[in-house]
C-alpha angles and dihedrals in degrees: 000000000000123000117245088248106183103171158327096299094188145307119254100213116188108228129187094210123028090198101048090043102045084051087056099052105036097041099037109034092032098242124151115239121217150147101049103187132161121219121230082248094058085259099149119200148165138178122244104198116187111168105309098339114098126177128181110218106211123193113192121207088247115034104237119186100232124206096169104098100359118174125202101226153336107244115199118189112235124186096224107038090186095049101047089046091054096049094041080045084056100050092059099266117137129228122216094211138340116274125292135219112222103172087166089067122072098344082303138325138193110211143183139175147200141154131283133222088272106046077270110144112217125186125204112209132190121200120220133042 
């Protein structure tokens, strides 16, 4: 038997600081922040929606360094690569390389990434060469 899947429904992203984090992404990649909510065990946590990408920021009481389910990155789509890694580059945040121009993914994708407030890659992509 299969499950009726219809979607990504969101990203849990393990975070160190609720506040810095819900600044970034809400301040830098232009997500709305909502649904703060605490857990009976101290777990805080809130939801960053942009377009169809959601990702639920969770603080625990003790910072742990997890391996189990690790995941490599957050990719968000923007519509001007180069803009939006000139103003993210003025803001302090470091790139790990200059675009690149990947015409086999996708139909073709130009990508960059750097790191978040947290040690989080996130990649911004473009579609369409």
């Amino acid at each position: 038997m299969k499950t009726n899947v219809l979607g990504l429904a969101h990203i849990g992203l393990y975070i160190k600081d609720l506040e810095v984090t819900k600044k970034f992404y809400a301040e830098v990649l232009g997500f709305d922040v909502f649904g703060d909510f605490v857990q009976p065990d101290g777990t805080k946590a809130c939801f960053a929606r942009r377009g169809s990408c959601e990702i639920e920021l969770v603080q625990q009481p003790v910072w742990e360094d997890r391996r189990d389910g690790l995941f490599d990155h957050v990719a968000v789509e923007v519509e001007d690569i180069y803009a939006a890694k000139a103003e993210i580059e003025a803001l302090g945040y470091k790139f790990e390389s200059d675009v690149v121009e990947a015409p086999h993914i996708h139909g073709g994708v130009r990508y960059v990434t750097f790191w978040g407030p947290d040690g989080e890659r996130v990649e911004l992509e473009q579609y369409g060469l």
